[in-house]
N, C-alpha and C positions, 0 to 999 in steps of 0.2 A: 499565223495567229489563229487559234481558234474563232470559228465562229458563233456565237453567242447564240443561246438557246432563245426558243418562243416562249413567254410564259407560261402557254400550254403541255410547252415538252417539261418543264419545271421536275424535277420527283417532288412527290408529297413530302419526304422527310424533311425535306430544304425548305418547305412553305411555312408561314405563320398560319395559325388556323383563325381564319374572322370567324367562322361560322359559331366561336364561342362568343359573338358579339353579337351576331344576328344568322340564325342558320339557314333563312331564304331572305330574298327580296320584297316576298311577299310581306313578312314580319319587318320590314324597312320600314316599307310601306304603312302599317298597320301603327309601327312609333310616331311613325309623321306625322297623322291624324292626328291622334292623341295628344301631341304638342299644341295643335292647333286650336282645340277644344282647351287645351288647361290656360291657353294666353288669353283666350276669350272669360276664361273665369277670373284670370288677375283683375279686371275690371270693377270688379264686387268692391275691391278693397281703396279705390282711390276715394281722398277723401277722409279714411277710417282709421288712419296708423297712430292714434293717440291715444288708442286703448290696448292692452296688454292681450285680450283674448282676439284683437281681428290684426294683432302684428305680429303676434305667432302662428296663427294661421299663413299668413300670407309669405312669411319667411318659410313656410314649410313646402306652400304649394311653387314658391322660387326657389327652393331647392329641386324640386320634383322635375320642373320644368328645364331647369339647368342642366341635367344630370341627363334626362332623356336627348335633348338639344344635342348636350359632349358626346353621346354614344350614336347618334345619327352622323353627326359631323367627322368622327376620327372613325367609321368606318365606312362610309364614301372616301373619306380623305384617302386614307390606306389604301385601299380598294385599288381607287384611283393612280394609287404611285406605286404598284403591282407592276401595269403598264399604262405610264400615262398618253402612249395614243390612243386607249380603247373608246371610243365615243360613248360608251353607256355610261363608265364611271365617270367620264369630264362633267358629264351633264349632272349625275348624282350630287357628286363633289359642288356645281356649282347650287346645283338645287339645297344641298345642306349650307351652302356659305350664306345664301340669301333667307334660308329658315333663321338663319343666327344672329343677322341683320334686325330681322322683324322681333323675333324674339329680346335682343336688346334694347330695342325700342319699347317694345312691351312692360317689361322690369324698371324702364329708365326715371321712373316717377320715385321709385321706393326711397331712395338715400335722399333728396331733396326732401319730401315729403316730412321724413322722421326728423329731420335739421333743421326743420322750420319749429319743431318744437323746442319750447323755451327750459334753462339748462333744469329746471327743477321738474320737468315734467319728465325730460329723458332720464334723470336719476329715478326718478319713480319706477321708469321701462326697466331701468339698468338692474335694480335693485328688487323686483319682481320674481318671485319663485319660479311662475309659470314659464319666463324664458330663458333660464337658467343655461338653456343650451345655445342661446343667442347673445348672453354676455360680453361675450368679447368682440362680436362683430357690433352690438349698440356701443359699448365705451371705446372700439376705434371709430365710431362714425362723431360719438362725440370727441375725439382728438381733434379729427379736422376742422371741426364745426368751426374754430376761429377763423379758416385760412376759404371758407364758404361765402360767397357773398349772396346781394338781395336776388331775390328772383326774375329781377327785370335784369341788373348787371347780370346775372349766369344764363341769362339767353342770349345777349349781347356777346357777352363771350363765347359761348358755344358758336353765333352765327358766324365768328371769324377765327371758327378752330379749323375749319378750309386754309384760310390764308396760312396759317400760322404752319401750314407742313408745307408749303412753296420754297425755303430753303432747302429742305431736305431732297423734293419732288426734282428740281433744277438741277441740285448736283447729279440726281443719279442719272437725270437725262445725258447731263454734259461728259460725266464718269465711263456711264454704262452702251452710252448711243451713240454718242458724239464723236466721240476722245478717240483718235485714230493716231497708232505708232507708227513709226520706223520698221523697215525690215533691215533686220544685221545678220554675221553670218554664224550659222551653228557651228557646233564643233568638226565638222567635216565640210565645214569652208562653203554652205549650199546657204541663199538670202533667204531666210525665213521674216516672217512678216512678225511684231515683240506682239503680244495682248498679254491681255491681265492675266489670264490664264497661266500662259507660257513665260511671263517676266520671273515667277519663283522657281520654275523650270531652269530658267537661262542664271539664276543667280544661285544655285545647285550646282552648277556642270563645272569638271575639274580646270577647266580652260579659262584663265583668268581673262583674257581676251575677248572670251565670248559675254562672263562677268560686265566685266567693265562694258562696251555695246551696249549691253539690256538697261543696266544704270545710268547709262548718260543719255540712252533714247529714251525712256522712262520721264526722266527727269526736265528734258527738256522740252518737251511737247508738254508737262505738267505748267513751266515756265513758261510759257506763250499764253497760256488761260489764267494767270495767275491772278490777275486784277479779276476776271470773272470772280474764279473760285473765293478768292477774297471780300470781295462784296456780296457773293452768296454765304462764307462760313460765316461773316459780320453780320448779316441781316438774321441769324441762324440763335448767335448770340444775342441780338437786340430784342428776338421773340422771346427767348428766356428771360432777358432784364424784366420787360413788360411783364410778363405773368405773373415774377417774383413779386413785383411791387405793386401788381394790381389785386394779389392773393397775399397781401402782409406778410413775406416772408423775407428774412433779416438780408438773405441772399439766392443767387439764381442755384447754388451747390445747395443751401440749405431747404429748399422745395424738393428739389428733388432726390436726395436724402429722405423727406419728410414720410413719402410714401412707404418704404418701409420702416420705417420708422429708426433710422441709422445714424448716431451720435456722429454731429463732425468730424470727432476725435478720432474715429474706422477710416475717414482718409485723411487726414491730417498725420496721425501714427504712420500710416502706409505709407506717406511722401519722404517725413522724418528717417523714419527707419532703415529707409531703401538707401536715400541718403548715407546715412552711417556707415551700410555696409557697401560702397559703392566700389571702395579699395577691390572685394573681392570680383567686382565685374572686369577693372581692370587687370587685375590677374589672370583671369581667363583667357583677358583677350590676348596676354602677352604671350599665354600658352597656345595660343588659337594661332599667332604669328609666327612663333614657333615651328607649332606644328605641319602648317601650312611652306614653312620652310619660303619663308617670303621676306623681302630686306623693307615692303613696308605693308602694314594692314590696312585697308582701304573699309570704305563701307559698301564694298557691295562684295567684299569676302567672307561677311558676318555670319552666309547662310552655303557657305564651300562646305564638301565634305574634309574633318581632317582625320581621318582613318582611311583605311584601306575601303576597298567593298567588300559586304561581310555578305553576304545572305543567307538568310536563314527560312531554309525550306521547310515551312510550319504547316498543315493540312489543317482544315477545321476542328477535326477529332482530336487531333492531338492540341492545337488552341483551349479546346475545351478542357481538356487533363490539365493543361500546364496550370490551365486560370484556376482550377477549383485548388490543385496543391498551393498556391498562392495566397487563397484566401483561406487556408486554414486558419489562421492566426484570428479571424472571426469566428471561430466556433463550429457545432455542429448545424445548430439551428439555423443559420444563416447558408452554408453548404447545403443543407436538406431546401430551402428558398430555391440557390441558384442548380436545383439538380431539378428541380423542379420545371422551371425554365428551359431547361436543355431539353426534359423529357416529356413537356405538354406543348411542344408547337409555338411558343414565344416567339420562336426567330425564323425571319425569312432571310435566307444566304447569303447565296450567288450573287453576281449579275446576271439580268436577263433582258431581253431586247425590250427596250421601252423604260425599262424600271427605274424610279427615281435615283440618284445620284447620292453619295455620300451615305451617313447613317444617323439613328436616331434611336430614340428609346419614345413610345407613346402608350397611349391604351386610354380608356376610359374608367372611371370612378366602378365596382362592381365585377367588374371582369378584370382576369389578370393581363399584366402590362405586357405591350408587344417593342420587338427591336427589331428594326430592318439592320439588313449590313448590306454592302456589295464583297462579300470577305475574296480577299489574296489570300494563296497561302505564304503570307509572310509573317514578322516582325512587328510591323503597323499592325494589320489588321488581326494579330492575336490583341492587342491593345488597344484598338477599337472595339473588341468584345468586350475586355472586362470593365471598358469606360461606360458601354451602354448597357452592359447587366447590372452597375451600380445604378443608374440613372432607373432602370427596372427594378430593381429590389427596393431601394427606395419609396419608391412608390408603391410597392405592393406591400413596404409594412405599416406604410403610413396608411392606405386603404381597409387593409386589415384591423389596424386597430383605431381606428377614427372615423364620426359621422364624415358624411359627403362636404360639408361645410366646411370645416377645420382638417381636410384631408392635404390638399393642394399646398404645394411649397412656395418660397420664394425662389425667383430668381438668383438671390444673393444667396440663397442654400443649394440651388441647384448643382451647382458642380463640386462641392463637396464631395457625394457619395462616390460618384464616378472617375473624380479624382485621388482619392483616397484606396480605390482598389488599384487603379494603373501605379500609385506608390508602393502597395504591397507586393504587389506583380513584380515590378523592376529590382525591391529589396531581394524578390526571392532568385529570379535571373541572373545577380549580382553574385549571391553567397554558392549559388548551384556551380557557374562556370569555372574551370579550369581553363578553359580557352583563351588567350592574351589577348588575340584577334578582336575574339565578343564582346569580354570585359573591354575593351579600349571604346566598341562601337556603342555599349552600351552607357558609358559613362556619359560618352559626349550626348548620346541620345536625352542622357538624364538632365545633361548640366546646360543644355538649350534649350529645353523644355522651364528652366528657372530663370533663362535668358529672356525667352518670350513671353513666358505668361507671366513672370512676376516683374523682372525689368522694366522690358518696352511697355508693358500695360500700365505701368506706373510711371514711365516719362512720359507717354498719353496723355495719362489720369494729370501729369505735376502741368500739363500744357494747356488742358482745359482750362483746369482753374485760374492758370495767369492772362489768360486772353478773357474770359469773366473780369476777373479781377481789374485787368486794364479797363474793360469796357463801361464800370461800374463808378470806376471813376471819370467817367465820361469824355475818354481819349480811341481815336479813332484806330479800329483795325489794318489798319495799309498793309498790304502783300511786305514793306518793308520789314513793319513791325511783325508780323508773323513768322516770316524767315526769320528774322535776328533771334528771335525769342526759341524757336525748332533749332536752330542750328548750335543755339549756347548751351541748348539741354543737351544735345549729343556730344556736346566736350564732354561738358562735364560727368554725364552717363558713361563715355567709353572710353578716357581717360586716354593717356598721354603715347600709348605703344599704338593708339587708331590714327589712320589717317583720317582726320573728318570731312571728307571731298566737298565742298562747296555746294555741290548739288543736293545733298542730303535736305538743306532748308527747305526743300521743295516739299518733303516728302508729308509734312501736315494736310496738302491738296488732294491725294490720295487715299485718306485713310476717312472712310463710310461713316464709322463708329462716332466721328466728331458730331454727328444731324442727329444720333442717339445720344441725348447729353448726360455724362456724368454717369455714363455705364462700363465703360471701362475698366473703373477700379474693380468693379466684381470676380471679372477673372484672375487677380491677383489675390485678393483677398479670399475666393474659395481653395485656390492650389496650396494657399500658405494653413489653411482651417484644415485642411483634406494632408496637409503633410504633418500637424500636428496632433492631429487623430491617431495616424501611421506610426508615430512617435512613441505616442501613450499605446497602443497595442502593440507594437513588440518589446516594449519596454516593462508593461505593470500586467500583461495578461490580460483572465477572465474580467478584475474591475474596471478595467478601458473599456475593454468590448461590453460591458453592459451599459454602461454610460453611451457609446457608442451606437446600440442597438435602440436606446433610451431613443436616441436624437432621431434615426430612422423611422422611429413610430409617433416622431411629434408632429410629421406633418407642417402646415402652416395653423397650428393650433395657438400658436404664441408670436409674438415677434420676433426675429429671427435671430435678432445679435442676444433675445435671451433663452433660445433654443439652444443658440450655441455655449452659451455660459452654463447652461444647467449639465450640459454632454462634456464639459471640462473646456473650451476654450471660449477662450473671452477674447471678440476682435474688437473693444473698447481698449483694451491694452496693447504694446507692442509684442508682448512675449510668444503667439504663433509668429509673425513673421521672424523674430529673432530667432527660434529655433529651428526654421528653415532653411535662415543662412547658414545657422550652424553646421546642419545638413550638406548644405551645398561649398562649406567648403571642403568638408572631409571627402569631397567627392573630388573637389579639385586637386588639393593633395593626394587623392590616390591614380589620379589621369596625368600627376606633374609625376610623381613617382614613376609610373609605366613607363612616360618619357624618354625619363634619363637612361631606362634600362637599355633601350632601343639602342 
């Protein structure tokens, strides 16, 4: 195995260039002060936010402050995950976290302040020439203002918003620190030790033997904690009860909903829908058992390869070709974006000794956006590019065509864009091959990708809300009821050709995302927006793609579910995710067809 380079041996062409953020240390420096002097001016305004000319002021100089803040912060950060043993950036990085601390604190009067005024005075702000460019951020703070309590209750509150993340804090200790597996044996018969790491590893490898091992040691040592975990994911729930009902809100889904501001009906549709087409997950699996050439499907063959091994030796340069002929179907203007990218330093490559892990798309308001990779020349990480150039383009047209204020997106939009090119990519990989092989590896590539992120994240999403919903009605969480309630979703999710191994009700004890509440469904709801986008562009042409391009340059200028309705989908209705299944079954029909040819 090669050995990994020093960040210093790096080539230039492989780097991201920060110095388009800051070109010394010294100019770091020089931002830093400057922050320090504008939080010291915020002071001027407390007090004064009930007049139109000292609350546009002061939203101007919180943008100024904010904006400098992001650009100190994400290039330490960056810096920092270059190589994170360097001792200069750890300290940077930690000197920027703690600037952002203070700085929060500094701003933390402004939304209280303006919601203390009464509703005929904020219409006056609302309805004011002079903040015309501040509009939408006063009539969202007056949205909330019902769900706002007194000033003595929201100090109360705040002093046991500590407590209130001790479910969360517990599990990851007992998850992440604690939580010690089984050693079983690998596929060449040798006792390896399971971790979290290596358990998706071991439920990969063709060796059903090694499979099963990883899932029963998994699952059991999950089962010996299980009363823990359970009176932690209960106490987890019962902090959301309290906040719903201490903040007037009808439900613990409905708060948090609230902040983006997201019709129930976006996961109610999503439960329903997925529901409907459940027949087609079952099918899969039947093909999955099939293919697997297995007398029965268990749940920990979910994640077996059933094709051959394909590899596909991709180089970066050529990732790059493939991605941009892929996104022709966007147009020129958007090609001329991602060439742009390629040819000004965006991306840092490789791995290199130290360098953060995984990849991402970031940057600051001002400067164009950056994307780390650790790029393979494989398969994946051609599709780790064009996931993190969409999350990159995104942002630089939203930056381009919008103040600093209404630039930043949602979360519930974020994986749209990034999704939506790894769909066009895949269409184009699809219609290009003549190869039986790829076409086979690529299908399943396709049709697990709608297994995972729209499926599973939506039995997730349907198991939050029933453990809510029990707790609402003021019946106790028990490890009992929590299995029973995971184990009946997996019948009914994977339907009659699955074996549902007993062990599986374990598996709600494991999963992180539950201490994050009622975030789950986002990942389904962007792949099913991001595949009906894909739909309308190779379907209607130049009018998708400008509707398309519309929605990239909206930014978080609007609410998101009406960002997406103005760009042509609407996720208050079912009809993106129904056109996805549609999607995925023609896909399974053409992996059932390859089948038979065999």
């Amino acid at each position: 195995m090669q050995q990994l380079m020093k960040r210093s041996e790096v080539p230039q062409e492989h780097r991201w260039k920060l110095q388009d953020l800051f070109g010394s240390r010294a100019e770091w420096d020089k931002e830093y002060e400057l922050v320090l002097q504008l939080v010291e001016k915020m002071k001027q305004y407390h007090g004064k936010l009930n007049e139109a000319a000292a609350l546009k002021a002061c939203f101007e100089l919180e943008d100024d402050i904010s904006l400098h803040t992001e650009r100190l912060y994400v290039y330490a950060n960056m810096s920092h995950h270059e190589d994170t043993a360097d001792p200069v950036y750890q300290a940077l990085s930690e000197k920027a976290k703690q600037l952002s601390v203070k700085v929060s604190e500094a701003l933390s009067f402004i939304t209280p302040e303006v919601l203390s005024l009464s509703d005929e005075e904020l219409d006056r702000l609302i309805a004011d020439p002079s903040l015309s460019a501040y509009r939408f951020t006063l009539v969202e703070m007056k949205r909330q203002k019902a769900h706002v309590l007194s000033k003595g209750e929201e100090a109360l509150l705040a002093q046991v918003g500590n407590m209130s993340k001790a479910p969360e804090t517990i599990y990851s200790m007992l998850n992440n620190a604690d939580m010690k597996f089984p050693k079983i044996k690998n596929e060449k018969g040798e006792e390896v030790e399971l971790t979290h790491g290596r358990y998706v590893q071991f439920l990969e490898s063709r060796n059903s033997d090694v499979r099963r091992a990883a899932f029963e040691g998994v699952y059991s040592t999950y089962r010996k904690q299980r009363n823990t975990i359970a009176a932690t994911l209960s106490a987890n729930v019962t902090k959301n009860l309290f906040y719903a009902r201490a903040r007037k809100y009808p439900s613990a889904l409905e708060m948090y909903l609230f902040g983006d501001n997201i019709p129930k009906e976006v996961y109610t549709n999503l439960i329903n829908t997925i529901h409907k087409h459940l027949p087609l997950m079952h099918r899969y699996m039947k093909l999955r058992k099939q293919l697997l050439q297995v007398d029965e499907l268990h749940m920990y063959d979910l994640f077996a390869p059933v094709v051959e091994e394909f590899d596909m030796d991709i180089t970066f340069d050529e990732a790059k070709k493939i991605v941009k002929e892929s996104l022709k179907p966007l147009g020129e203007n958007y090609l001329a974006a991602l060439q742009e990218g390629f040819d000004s330093s965006w991306i840092d490559v490789y791995e290199n000794e130290g360098k953060r892990t995984g990849a991402y798309s970031w940057g600051a308001y001002g400067t164009h956006p950056y994307v780390l990779l650790n790029h393979k020349d494989n398969l994946n990480s051609m599709f780790t590019l064009t996931h993190e150039m969409g999350h990159a383009l995104h942002s630089y047209y939203s930056d381009n065509n919008l103040p600093y204020r209404d630039a930043q997106y949602t979360i519930f939009l974020a994986e749209v864009a990034s999704t939506l090119n790894e769909a066009l990519l895949m269409d184009y990989m699809l219609k290009k091959t003549n190869d039986k092989k790829e076409k086979m590896y690529l299908l399943a590539y396709y049709i697990d990708q709608f297994r995972t992120t729209v499926f599973r994240q939506t039995m997730f999403a349907e198991f939050e809300l029933l453990i809510h919903e029990h707790a609402e009605k003021g019946e106790a969480l028990t490890p009992q009821l929590l299995c029973e309630i995971y184990y009946d979703l997996n019948k009914k999710y994977y339907g009659d050709d699955m074996v549902v191994d007993q062990d599986i009700e374990m598996e709600w004890a494991r999963i992180p995302h539950f201490y994050t509440s009622f975030y789950v469904y986002k990942y389904a709801t962007g792949f099913s927006a991001a595949q009906s986008f894909a739909k309308q562009i190779l379907d209607e042409g130049q009018p998708a793609v400008d509707r398309y391009l519309g929605f990239l340059k909206s930014g978080g200028s609007d609410y998101s579910i009406n960002i997406l309705q103005k760009a042509g989908v609407d996720m208050s209705a079912p009809t993106p995710i129904e056109e996805g299944m549609s999607l995925l079954e023609s896909l399974i029909e053409e992996m059932e067809k390859m089948a038979a040819e065999k």
